[in-house]
Backbone as CSV, one residue per row, in Angstrom:
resi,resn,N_x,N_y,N_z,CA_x,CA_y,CA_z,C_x,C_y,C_z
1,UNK,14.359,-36.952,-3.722,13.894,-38.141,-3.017,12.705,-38.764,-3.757
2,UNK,11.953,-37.893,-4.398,11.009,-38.390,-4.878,11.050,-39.574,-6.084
3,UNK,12.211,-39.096,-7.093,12.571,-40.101,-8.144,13.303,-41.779,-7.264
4,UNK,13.816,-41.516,-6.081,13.705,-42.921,-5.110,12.771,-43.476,-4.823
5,UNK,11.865,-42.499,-4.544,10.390,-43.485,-4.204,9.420,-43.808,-5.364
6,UNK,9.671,-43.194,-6.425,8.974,-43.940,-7.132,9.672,-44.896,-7.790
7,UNK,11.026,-45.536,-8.080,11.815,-46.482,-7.849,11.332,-47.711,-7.290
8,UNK,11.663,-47.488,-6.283,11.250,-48.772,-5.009,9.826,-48.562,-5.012
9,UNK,8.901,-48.150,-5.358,7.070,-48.547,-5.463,7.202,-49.154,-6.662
10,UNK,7.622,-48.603,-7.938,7.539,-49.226,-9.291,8.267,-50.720,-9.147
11,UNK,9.534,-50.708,-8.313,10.222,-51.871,-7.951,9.089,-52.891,-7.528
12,UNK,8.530,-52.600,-6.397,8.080,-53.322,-5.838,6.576,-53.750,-6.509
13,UNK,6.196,-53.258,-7.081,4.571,-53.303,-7.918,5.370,-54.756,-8.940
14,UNK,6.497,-54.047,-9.603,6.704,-55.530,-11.092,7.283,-56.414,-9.869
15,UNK,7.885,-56.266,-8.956,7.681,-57.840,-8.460,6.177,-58.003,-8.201
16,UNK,5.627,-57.828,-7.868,4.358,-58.132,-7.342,3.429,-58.674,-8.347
17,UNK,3.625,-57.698,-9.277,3.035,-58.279,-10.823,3.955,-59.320,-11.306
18,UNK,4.947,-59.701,-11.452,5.783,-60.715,-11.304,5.370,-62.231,-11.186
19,UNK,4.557,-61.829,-9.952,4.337,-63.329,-9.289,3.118,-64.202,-8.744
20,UNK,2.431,-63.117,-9.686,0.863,-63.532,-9.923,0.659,-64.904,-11.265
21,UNK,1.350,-64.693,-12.200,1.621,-65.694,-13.110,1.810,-67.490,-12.256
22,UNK,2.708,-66.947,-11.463,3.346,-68.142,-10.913,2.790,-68.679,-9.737
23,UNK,1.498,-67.990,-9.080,0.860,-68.337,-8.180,0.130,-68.939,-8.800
24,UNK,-0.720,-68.478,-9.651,-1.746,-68.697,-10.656,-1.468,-70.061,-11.629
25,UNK,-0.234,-70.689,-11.110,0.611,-71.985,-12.120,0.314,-71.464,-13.791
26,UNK,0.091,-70.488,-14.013,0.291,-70.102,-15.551,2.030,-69.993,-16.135
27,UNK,2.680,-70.227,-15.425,3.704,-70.481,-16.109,4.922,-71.893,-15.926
28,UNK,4.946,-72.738,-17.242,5.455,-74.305,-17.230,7.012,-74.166,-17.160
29,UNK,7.412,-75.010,-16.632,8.622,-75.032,-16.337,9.384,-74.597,-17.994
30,UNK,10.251,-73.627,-17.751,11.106,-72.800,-18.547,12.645,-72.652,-18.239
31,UNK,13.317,-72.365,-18.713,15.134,-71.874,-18.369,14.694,-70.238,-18.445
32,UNK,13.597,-69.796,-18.003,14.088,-67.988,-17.569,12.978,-67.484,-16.668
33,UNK,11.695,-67.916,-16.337,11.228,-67.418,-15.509,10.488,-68.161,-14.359
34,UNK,10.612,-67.823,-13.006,10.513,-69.017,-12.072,11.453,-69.223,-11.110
35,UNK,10.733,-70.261,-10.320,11.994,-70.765,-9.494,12.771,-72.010,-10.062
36,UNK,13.643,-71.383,-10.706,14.534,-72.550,-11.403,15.118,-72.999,-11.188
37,UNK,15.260,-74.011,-10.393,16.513,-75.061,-10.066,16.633,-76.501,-10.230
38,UNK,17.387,-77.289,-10.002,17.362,-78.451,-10.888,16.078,-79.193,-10.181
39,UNK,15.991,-79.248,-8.782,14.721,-79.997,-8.766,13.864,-79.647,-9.528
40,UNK,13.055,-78.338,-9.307,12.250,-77.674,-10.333,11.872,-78.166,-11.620
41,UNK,13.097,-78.135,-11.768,13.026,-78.460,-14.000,12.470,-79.611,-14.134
42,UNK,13.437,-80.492,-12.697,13.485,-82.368,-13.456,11.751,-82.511,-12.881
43,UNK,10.997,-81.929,-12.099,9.772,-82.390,-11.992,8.236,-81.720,-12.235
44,UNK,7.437,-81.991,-13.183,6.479,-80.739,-13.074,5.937,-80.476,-12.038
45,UNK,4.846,-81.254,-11.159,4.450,-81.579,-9.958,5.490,-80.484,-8.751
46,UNK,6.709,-80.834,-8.790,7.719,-80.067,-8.025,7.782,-78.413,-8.807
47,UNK,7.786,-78.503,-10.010,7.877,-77.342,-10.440,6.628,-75.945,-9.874
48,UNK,5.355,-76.258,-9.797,4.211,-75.628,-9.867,4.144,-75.348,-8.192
49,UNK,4.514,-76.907,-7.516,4.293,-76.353,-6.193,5.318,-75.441,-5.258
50,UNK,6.646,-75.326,-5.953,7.749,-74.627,-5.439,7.140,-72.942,-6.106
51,UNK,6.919,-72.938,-7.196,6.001,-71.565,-7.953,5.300,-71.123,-7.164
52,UNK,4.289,-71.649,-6.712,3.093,-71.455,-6.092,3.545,-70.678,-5.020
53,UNK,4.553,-71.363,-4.296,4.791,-71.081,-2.750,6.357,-69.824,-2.870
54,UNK,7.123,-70.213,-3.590,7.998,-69.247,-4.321,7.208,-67.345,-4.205
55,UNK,6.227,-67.341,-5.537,5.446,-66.735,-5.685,4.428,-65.914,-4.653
56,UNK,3.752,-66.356,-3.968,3.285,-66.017,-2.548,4.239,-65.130,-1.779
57,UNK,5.543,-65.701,-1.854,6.365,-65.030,-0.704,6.813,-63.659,-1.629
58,UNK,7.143,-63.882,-2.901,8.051,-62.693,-4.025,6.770,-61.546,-4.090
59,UNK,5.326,-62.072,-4.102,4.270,-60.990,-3.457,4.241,-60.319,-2.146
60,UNK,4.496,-61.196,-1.280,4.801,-60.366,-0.098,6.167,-59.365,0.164
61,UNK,6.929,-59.651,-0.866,7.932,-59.084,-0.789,8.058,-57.680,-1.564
62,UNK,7.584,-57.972,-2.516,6.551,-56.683,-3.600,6.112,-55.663,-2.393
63,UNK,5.020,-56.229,-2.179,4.084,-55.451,-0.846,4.800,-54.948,0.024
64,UNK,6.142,-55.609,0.482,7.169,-55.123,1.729,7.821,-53.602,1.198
65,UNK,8.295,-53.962,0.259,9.166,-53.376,-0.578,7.960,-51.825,-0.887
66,UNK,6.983,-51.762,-1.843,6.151,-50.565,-1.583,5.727,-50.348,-0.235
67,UNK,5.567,-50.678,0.648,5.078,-50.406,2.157,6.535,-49.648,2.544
68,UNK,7.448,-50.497,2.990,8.615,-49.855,3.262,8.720,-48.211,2.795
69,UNK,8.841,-48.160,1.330,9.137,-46.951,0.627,8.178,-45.877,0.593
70,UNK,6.965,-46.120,1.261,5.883,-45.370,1.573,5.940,-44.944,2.686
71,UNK,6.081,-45.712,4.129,6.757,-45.842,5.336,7.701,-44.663,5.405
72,UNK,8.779,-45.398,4.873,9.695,-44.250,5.066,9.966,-43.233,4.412
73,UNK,9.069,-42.455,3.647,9.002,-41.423,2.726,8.499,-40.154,3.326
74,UNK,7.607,-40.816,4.119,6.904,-40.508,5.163,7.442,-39.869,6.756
75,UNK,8.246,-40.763,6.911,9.133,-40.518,8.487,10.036,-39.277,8.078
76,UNK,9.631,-38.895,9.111,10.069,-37.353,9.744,11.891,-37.460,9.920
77,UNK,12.670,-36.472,8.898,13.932,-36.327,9.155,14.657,-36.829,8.487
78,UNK,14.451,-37.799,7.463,15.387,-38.610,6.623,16.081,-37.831,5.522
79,UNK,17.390,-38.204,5.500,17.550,-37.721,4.341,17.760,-38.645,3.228
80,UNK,17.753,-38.208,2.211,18.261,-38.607,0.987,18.650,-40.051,1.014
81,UNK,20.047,-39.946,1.318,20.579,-41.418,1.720,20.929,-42.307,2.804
82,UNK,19.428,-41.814,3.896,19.799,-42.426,4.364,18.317,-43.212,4.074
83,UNK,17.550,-42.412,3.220,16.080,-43.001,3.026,16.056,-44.275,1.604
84,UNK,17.180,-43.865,0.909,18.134,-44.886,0.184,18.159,-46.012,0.550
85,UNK,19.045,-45.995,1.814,19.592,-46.936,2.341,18.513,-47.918,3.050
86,UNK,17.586,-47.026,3.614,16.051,-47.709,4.167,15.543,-49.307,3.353
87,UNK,15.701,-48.114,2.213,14.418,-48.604,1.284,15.192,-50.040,0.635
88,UNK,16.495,-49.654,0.805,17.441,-51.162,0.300,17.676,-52.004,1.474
89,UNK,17.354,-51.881,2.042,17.512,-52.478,3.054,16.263,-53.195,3.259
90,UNK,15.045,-52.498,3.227,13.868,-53.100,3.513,13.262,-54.232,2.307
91,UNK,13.952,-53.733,0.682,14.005,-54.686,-0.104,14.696,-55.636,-0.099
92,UNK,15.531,-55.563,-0.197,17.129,-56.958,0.106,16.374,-58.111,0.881
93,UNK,16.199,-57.415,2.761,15.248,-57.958,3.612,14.197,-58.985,2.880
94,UNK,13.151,-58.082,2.239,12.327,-58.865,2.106,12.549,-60.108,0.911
95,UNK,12.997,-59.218,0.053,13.403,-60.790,-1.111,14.254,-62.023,-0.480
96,UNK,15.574,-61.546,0.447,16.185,-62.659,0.982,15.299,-63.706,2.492
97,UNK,14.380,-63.412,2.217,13.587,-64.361,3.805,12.618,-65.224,2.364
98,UNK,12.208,-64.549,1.171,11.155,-64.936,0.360,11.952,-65.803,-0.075
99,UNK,13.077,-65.776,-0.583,13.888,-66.702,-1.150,14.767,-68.083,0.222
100,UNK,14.935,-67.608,0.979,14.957,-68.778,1.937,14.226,-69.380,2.190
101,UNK,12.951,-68.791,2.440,11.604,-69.639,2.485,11.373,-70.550,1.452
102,UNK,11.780,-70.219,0.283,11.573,-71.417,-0.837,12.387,-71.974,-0.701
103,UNK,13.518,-72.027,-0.292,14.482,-73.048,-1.075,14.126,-74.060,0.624
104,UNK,13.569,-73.370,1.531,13.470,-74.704,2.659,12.232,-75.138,2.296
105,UNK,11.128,-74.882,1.501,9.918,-75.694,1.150,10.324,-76.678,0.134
106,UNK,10.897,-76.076,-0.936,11.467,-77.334,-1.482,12.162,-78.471,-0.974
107,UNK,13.138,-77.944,-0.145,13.686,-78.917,0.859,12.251,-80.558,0.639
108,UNK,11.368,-79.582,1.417,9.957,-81.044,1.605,9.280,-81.501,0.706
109,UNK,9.367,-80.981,-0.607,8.725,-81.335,-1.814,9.758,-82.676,-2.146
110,UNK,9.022,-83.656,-2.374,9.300,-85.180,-2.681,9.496,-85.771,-4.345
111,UNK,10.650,-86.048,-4.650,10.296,-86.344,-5.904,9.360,-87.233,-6.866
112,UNK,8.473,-87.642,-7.416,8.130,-88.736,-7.537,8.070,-89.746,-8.880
């Protein structure tokens, strides 16, 4: 169990380290890292503020993701796979709400 949890902490740390760049707007619109989509590309202005807010959430999701796997490493009775299954579950979770959340902020980002 142990080579799982350090998995999903190491998982969750490089997202986290991940998305400090992109909070931080240190990184310009690119074809590989980011939230890349066509709004994104076609605008800088759109690019930095979808990052920004992108980023924020892919940190909290980092943080979910080691919390989770600490959490349940912890809880009394698990086994193996089902502490597996936890820990994918609690990641999936958190990246898919981080990633809905952006794509409805962009939604409000305006082209100009």
């Amino acid at each position: 169990m142990i080579l799982i949890f350090i998995t999903y902490v190491v998982g969750g740390l490089l997202v986290t380290a991940l998305s400090v760049p992109l909070i931080q707007k240190r990184i310009p619109p690119n074809p590989w890292y980011g939230f890349r989509v066509r709004k994104t590309l076609e605008n800088r202005d759109v690019w930095y503020a979808a990052n920004v807010y992108a980023g924020k959430r892919l940190f909290g999701s980092g943080l979910a993701t080691v919390m989770g796997a600490i959490a349940l490493y912890f809880a009394p009775g698990l086994t193996l796979d089902v502490y597996a299954l936890a820990c994918t579950v609690v990641a999936f979770a958190a990246l898919t709400i981080s990633i809905v959340q952006s794509l409805r902020y962009l939604q409000t980002l305006t082209m100009k």
